[in-house]
C-alpha positions as CSV (number, residue, x, y, z in Angstrom):
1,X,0.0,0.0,0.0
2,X,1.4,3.7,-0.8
3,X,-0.3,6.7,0.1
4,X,0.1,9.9,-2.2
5,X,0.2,13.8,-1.6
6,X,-1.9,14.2,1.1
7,X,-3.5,10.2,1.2
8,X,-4.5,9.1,4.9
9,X,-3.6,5.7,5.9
10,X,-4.2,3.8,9.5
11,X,-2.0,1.0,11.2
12,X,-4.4,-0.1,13.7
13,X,-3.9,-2.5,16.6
14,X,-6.3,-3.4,19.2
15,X,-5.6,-0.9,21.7
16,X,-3.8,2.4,21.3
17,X,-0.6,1.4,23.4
18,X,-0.1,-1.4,20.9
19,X,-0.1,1.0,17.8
20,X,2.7,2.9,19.9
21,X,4.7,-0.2,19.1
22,X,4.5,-0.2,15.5
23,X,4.9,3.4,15.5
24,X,8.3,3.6,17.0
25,X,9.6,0.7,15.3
26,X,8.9,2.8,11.8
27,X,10.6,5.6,13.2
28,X,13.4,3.2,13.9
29,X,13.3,1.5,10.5
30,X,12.9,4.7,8.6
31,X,15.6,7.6,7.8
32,X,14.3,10.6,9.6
33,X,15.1,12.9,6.8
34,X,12.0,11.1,4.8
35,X,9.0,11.5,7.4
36,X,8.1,14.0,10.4
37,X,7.0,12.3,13.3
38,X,3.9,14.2,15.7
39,X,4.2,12.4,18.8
40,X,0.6,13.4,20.3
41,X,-1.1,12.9,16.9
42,X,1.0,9.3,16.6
43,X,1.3,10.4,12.8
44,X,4.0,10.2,10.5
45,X,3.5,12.8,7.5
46,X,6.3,12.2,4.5
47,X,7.5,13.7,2.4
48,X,4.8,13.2,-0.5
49,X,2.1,14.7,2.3
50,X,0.5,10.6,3.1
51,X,-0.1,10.8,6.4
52,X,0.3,6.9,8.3
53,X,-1.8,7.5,11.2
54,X,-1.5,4.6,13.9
55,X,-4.8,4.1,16.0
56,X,-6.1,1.7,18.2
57,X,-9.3,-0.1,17.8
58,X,-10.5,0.0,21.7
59,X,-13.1,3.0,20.8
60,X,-14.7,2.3,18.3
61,X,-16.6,5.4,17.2
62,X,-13.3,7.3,16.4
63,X,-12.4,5.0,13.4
64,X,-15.0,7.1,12.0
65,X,-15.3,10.0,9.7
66,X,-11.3,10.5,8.0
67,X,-10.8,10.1,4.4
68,X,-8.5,6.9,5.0
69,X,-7.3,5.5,1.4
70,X,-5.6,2.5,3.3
71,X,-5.6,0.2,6.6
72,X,-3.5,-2.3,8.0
73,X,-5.7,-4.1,10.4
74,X,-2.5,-5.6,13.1
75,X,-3.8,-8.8,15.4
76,X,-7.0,-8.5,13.6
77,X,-8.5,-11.0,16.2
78,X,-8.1,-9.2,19.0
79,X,-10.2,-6.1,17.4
80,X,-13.5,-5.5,18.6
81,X,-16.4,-6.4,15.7
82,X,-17.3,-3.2,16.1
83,X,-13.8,-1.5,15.0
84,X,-14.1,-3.6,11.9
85,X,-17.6,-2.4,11.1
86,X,-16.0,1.3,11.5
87,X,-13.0,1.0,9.3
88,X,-15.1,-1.1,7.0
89,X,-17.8,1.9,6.5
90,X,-14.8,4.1,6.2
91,X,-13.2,2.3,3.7
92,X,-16.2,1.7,1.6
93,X,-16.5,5.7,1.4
94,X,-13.5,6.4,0.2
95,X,-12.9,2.8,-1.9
96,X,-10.0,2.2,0.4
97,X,-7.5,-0.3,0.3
98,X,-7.1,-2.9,3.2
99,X,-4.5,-5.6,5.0
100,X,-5.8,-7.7,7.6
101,X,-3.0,-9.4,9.7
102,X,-2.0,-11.4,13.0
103,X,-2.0,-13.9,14.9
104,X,-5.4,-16.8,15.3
105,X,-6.7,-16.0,18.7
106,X,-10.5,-17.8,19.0
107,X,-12.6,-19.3,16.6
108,X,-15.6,-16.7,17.2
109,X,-14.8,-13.7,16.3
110,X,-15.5,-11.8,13.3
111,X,-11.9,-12.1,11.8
112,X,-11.6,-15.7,12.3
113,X,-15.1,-16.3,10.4
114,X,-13.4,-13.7,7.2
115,X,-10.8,-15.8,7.2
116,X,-12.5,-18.4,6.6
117,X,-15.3,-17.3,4.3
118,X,-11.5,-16.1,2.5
119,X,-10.1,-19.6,2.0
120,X,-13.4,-21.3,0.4
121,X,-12.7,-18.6,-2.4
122,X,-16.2,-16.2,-1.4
């Protein structure tokens, strides 16, 4: 996934200390001279004007409302059903692209049952 001048895209984990991770470790991975970093936003803005915007999924309602071309869904099954109805009405509004990954963790939650509906070709 690549954003363009002035694209939104979200890196969302299940809760918002867990998007901190992913957060630094770009900042780590990435020469600094290519992105700022906004440390209270938990944005990185480069140098094309994307915006990667790391949110967690624990509230719901504030997946919500942005223009968001692109999300990585992390540890998908640890996300509330409700987080995935959100980014999936916000991706459906703007056609958005989207990357669901993690670890397996039940066999009754909503990404479990995509995954599944996934591998019998639907």
């Amino acid at each position: 996934m690549q954003g363009g001048m002035g694209d939104v895209v979200w890196l969302v984990a299940p809760i918002l200390p867990q998007s901190r991770i992913s957060y630094r470790r770009f900042k780590l991975g990435f020469p600094k001279s290519l992105y700022e970093a906004n440390e209270s936003e938990l944005t990185i803005t480069l140098k094309n004007g994307a915006v990667i915007w790391f949110k967690g999924a624990d509230k719901p309602d504030s997946l919500y409302g942005e223009d968001v071309k692109a999300v990585v869904i992390d540890e998908a099954s640890r996300i509330k059903e409700a987080s995935w109805h959100a980014i999936r009405s916000t991706l459906t509004a703007t056609r958005g692209l989207l990357r669901i990954i993690g670890n397996v963790k039940g066999r009754k939650n909503w990404a479990y049952k995509l995954a599944r509906i996934a591998e019998d070709g639907a």
